[in-house]
C-alpha positions as a Markdown table, in Angstrom:
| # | Residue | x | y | z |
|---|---|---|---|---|
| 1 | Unk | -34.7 | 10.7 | -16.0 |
| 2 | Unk | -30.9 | 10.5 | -16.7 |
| 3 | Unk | -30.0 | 8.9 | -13.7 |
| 4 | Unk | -33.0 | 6.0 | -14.1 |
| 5 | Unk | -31.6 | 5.2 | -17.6 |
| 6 | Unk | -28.4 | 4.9 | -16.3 |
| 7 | Unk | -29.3 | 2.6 | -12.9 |
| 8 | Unk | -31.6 | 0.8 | -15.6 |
| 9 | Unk | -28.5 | -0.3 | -17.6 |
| 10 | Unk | -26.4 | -1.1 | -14.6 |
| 11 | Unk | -29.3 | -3.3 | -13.3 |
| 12 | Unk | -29.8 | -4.9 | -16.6 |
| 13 | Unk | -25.7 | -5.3 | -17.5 |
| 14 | Unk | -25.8 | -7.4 | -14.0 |
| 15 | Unk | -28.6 | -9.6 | -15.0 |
| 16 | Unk | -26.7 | -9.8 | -18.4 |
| 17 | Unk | -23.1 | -10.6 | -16.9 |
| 18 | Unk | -20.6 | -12.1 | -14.8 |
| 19 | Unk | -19.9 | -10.0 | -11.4 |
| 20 | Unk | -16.1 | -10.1 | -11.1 |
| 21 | Unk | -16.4 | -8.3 | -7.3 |
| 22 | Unk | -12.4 | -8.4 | -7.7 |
| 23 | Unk | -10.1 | -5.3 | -6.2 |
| 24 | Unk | -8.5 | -4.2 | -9.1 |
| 25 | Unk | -6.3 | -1.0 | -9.3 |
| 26 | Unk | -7.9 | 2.4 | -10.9 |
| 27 | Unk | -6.5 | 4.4 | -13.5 |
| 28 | Unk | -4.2 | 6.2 | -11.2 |
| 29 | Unk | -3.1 | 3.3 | -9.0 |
| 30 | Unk | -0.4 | 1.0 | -9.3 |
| 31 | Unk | -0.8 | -2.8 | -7.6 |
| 32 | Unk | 2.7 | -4.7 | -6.5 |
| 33 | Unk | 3.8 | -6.9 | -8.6 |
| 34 | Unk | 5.5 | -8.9 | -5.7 |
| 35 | Unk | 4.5 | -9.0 | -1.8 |
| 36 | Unk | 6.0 | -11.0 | 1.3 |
| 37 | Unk | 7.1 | -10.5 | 5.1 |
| 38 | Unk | 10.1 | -12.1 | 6.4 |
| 39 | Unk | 11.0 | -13.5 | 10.0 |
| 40 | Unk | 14.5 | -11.9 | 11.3 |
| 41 | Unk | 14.5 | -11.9 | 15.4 |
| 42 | Unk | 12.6 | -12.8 | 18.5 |
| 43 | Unk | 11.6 | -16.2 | 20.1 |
| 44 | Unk | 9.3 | -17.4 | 17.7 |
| 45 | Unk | 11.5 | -16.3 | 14.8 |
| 46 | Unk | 12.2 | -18.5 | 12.0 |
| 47 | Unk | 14.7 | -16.3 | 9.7 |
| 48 | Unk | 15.1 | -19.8 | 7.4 |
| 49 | Unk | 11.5 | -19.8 | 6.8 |
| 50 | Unk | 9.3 | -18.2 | 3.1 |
| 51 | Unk | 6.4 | -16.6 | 3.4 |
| 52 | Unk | 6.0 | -15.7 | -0.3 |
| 53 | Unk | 2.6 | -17.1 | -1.0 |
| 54 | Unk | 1.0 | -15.3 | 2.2 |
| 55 | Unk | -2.5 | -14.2 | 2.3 |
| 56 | Unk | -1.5 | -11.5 | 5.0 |
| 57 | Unk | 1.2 | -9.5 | 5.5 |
| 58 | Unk | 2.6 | -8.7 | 8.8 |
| 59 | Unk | 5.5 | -5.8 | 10.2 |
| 60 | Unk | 5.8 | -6.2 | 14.5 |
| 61 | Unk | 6.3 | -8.8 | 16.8 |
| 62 | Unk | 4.3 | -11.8 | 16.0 |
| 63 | Unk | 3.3 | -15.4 | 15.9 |
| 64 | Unk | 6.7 | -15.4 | 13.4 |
| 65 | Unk | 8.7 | -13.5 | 15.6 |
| 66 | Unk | 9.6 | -10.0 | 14.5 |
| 67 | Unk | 8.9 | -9.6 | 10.9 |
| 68 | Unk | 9.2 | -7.2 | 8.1 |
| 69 | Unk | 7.2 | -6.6 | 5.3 |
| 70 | Unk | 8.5 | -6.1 | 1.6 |
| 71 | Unk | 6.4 | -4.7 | -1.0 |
| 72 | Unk | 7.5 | -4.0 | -4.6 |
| 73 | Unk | 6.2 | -1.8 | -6.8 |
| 74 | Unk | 7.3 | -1.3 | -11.0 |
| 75 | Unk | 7.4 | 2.2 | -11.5 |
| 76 | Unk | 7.9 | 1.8 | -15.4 |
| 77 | Unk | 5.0 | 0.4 | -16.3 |
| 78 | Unk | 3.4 | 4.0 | -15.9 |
| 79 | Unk | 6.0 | 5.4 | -18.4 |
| 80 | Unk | 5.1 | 9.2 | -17.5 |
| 81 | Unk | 7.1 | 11.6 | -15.5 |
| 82 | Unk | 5.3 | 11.9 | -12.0 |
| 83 | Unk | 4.3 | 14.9 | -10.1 |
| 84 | Unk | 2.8 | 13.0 | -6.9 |
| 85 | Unk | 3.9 | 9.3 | -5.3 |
| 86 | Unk | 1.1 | 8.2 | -2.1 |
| 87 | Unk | 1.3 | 4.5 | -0.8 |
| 88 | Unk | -2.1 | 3.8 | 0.6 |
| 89 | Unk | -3.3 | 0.5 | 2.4 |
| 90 | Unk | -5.8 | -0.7 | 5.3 |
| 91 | Unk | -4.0 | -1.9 | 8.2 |
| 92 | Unk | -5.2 | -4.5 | 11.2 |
| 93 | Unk | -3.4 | -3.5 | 13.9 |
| 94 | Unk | -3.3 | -5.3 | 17.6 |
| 95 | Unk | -2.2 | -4.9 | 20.9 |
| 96 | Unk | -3.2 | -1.1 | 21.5 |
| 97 | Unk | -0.2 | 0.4 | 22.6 |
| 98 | Unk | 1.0 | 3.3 | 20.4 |
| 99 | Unk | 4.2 | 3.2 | 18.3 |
| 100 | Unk | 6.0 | 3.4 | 15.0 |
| 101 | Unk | 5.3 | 2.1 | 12.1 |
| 102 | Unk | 8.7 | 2.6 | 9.7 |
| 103 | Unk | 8.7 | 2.7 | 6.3 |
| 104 | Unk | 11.9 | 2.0 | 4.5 |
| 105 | Unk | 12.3 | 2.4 | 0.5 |
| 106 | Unk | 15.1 | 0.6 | -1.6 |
| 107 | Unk | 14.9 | 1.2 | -5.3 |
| 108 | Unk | 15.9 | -1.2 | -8.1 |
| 109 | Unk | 16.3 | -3.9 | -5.9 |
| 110 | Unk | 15.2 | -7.4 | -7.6 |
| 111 | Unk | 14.1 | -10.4 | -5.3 |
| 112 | Unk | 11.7 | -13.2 | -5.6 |
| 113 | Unk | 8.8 | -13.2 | -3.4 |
| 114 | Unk | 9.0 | -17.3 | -3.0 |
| 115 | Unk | 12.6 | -17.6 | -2.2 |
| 116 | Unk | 13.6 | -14.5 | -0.2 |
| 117 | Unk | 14.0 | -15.2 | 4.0 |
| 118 | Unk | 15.0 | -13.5 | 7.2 |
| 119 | Unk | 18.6 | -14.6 | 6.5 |
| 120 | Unk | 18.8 | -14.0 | 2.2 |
| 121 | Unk | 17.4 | -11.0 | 1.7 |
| 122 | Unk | 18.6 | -8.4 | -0.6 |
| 123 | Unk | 16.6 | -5.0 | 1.6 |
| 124 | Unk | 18.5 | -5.5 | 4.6 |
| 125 | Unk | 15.2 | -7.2 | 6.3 |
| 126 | Unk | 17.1 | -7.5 | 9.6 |
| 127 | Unk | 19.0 | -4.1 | 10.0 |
| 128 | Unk | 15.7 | -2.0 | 9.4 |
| 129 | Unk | 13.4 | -4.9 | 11.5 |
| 130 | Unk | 15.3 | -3.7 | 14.5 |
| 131 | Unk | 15.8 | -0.1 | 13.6 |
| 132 | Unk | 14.3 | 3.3 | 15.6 |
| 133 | Unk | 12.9 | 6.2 | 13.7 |
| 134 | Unk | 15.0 | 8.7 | 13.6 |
| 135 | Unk | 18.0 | 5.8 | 12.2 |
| 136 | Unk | 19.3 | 6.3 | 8.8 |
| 137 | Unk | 18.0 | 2.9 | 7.0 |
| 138 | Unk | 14.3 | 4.3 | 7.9 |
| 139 | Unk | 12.4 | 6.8 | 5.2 |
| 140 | Unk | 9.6 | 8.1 | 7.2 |
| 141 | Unk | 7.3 | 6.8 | 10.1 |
| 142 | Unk | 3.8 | 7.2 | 11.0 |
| 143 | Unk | 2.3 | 6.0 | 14.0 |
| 144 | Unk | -0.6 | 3.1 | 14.5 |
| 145 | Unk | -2.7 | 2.9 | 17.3 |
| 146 | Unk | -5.6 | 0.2 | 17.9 |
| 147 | Unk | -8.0 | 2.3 | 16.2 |
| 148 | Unk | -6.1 | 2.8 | 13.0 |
| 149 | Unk | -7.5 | 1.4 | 9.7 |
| 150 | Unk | -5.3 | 3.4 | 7.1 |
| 151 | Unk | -1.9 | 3.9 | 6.5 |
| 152 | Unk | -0.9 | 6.7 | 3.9 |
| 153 | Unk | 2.5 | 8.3 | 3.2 |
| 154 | Unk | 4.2 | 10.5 | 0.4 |
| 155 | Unk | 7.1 | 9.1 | -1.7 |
| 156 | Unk | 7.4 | 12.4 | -3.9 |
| 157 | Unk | 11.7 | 11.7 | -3.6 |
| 158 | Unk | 10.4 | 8.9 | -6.1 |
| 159 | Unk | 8.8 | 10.4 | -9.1 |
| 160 | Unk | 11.9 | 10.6 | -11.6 |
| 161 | Unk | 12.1 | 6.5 | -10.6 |
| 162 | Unk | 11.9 | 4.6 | -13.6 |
| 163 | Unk | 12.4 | 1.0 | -12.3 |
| 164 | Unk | 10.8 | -0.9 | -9.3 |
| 165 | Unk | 10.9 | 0.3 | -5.9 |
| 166 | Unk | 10.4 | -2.0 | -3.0 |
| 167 | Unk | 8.7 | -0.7 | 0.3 |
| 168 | Unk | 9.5 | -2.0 | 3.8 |
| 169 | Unk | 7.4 | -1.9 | 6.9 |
| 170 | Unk | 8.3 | -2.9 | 10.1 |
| 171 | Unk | 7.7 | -1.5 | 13.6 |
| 172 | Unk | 10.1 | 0.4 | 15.9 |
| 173 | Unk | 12.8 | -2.3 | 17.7 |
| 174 | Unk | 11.6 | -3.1 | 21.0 |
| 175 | Unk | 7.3 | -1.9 | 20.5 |
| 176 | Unk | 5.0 | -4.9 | 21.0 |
| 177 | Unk | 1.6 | -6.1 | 18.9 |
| 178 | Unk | 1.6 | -6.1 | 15.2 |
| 179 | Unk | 0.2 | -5.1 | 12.4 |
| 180 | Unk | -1.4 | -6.5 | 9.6 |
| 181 | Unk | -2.1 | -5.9 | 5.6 |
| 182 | Unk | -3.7 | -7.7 | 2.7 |
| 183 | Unk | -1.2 | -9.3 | 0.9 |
| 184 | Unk | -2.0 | -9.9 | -3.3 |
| 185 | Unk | -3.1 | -13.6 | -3.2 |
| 186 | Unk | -5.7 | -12.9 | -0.4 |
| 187 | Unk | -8.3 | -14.6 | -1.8 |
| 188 | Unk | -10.7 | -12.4 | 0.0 |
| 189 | Unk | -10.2 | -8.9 | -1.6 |
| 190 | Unk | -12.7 | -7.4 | -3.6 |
| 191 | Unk | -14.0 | -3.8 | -4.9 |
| 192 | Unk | -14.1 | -3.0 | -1.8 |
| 193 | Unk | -10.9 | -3.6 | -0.4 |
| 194 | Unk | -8.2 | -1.0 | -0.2 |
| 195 | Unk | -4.8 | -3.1 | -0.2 |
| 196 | Unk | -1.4 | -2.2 | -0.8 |
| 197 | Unk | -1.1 | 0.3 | -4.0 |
| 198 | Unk | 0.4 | 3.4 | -5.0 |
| 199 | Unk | -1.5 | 6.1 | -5.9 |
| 200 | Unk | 0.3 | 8.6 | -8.6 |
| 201 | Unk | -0.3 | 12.5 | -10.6 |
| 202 | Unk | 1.2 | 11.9 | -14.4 |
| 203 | Unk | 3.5 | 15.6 | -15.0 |
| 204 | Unk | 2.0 | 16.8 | -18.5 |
| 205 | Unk | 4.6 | 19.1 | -20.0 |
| 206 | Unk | 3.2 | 21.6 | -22.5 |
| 207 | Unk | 5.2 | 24.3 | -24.3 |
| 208 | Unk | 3.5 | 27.1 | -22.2 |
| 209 | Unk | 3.0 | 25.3 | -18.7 |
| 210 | Unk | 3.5 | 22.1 | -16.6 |
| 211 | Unk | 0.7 | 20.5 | -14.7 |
| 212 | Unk | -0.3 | 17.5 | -12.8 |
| 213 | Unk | -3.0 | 14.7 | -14.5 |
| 214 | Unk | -4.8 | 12.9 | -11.9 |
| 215 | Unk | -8.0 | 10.3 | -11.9 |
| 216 | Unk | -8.5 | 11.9 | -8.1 |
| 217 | Unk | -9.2 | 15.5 | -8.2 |
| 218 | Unk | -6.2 | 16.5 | -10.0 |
| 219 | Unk | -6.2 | 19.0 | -13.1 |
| 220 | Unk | -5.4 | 17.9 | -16.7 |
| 221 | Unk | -6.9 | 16.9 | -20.0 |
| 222 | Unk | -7.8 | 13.5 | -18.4 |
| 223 | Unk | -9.1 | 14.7 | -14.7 |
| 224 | Unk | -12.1 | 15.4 | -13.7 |
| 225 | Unk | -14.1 | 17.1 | -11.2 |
| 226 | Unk | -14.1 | 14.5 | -8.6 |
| 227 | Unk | -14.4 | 16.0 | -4.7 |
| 228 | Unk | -14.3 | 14.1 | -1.9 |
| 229 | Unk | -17.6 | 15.2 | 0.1 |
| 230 | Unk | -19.7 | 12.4 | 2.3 |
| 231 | Unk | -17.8 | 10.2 | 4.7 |
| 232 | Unk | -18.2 | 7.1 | 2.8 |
| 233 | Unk | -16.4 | 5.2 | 0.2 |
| 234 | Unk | -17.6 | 5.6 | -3.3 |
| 235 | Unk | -17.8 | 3.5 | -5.8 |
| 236 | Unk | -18.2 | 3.4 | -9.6 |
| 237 | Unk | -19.4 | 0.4 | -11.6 |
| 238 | Unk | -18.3 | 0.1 | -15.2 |
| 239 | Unk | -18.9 | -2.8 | -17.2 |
| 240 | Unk | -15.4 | -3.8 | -18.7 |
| 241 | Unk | -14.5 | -7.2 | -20.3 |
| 242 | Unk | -17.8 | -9.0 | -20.4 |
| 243 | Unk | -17.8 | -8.3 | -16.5 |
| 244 | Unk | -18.5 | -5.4 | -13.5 |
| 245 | Unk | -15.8 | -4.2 | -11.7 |
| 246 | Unk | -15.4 | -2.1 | -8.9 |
| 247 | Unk | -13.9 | 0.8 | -8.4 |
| 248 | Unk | -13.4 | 2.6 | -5.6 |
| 249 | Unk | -12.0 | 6.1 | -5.1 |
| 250 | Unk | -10.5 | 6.3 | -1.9 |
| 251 | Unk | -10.3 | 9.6 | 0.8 |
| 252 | Unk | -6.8 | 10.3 | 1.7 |
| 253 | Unk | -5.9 | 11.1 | 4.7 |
| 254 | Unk | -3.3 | 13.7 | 6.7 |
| 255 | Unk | -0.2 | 12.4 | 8.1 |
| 256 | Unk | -0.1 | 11.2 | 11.7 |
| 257 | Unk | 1.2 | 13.4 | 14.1 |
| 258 | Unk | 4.7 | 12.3 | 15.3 |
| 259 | Unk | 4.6 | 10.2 | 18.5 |
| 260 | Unk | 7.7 | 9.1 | 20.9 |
| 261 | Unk | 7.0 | 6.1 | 22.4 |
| 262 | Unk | 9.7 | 4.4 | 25.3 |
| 263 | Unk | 12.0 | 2.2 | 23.3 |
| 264 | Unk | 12.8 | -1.5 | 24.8 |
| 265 | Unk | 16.4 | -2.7 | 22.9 |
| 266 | Unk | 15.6 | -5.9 | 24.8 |
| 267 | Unk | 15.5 | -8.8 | 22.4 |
| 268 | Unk | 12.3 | -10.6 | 23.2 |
């Protein structure tokens, strides 16, 4: 009986309202505030050139040449000590072949999305675009295959960060293909997207005991008793702001195993 009321006021709060199918970021998510990939090397390069206002992101070789993709996140808007840091994101990737994607992370860098190039960039765009995975500029790696739809990596270094912290993608100097994400203006996200976001644990410090806070599964006065059974994506609807959103709690996923592929230094 419960569970009719309750499809019977979702049904009627949609006949009622305006659907606003937009992606927007849950309780425990944090969205960029800027987005943009940049064109350093290769024979379609154009290092002069802004791609600020993108609908897609792109890290590998390219119609644009070799690009890298900067992402930044603002860390203080959470104001909370952190016990847990995951970037999460679908990926398009083409071409096949295995390889490297790198990750690189620069903290409390500032840079605006519509005026930063190949060639005037404050992350070092060019030195990490043609960097290997075990060089120093690189954070961690994960590898990408044709059949891989999610990317998902720890930042846990991060959770005293208090400012912004941008993260670079790019993949391993010589690999070819490349791979694709959803940048914030894609007009074409919805609830059921899963762009680039960071998914966090807020540290709640008690006089007795510390524990993590979590809208996932995690244990707190605010969590719940979410668990991540069924293969499929689920979604809540909630009717917020004279509209219905959706939200959409998404499974995570182990770390890649760690693949070598053959290196090519030859500048394409």
């Amino acid at each position: 009986m419960r569970n009719k009321i309750i499809i019977f006021l979702i049904l009627a709060s949609l006949m009622t309202m305006n659907v606003n199918a937009e992606w927007i970021p849950g309780r425990y998510e944090l969205a960029p505030v800027k987005d943009t990939y940049v064109s350093i090397a290769g024979a379609l390069a154009n290092p002069t050139a802004n791609y600020g206002g993108a609908e897609t992101l792109y890290a590998g070789s390219g119609f644009d040449g070799i690009s890298v993709t900067a992402i930044m996140f603002d860390l203080s808007t959470i104001g909370k000590p952190l016990s847990k840091l995951t970037f999460k994101a679908d990926v398009t990737v083409y071409d096949s072949s295995t390889r490297y994607l790198l990750v690189g992370v620069v903290p409390n860098v500032d840079w605006n999305e519509y005026t930063v190039t190949g060639v005037d960039n404050p992350f070092n765009a060019t030195d990490f675009g043609t960097s290997s995975p075990n060089d120093d500029i690189v954070y961690t790696s994960t590898i990408v295959t044709g059949s891989t739809e999610e990317v998902s990596f720890e930042l846990n270094d991060f959770l005293n960060q208090t400012g912004t912290l941008t993260i670079l993608l790019a993949q391993n100097w010589g690999a070819d293909g490349w791979v694709t994400l959803d940048a914030k203006e894609n007009k074409y996200l919805s609830g059921f997207s899963n762009p680039p976001h960071l998914e966090y644990s807020v540290k709640e410090i008690t006089s007795t005991s510390q524990s993590a806070s979590t809208g996932a599964g995690g244990s707190g006065s605010d969590s719940g008793s979410d668990s991540d059974s069924g293969a499929g994506t689920i979604l809540f609807l909630a009717a917020v702001g004279g509209g219905i959103y959706f939200y959409r709690k998404r499974k995570s996923k182990k770390q890649q195993p760690i693949y070598n592929p053959p290196i090519n230094n030859n500048i394409r």
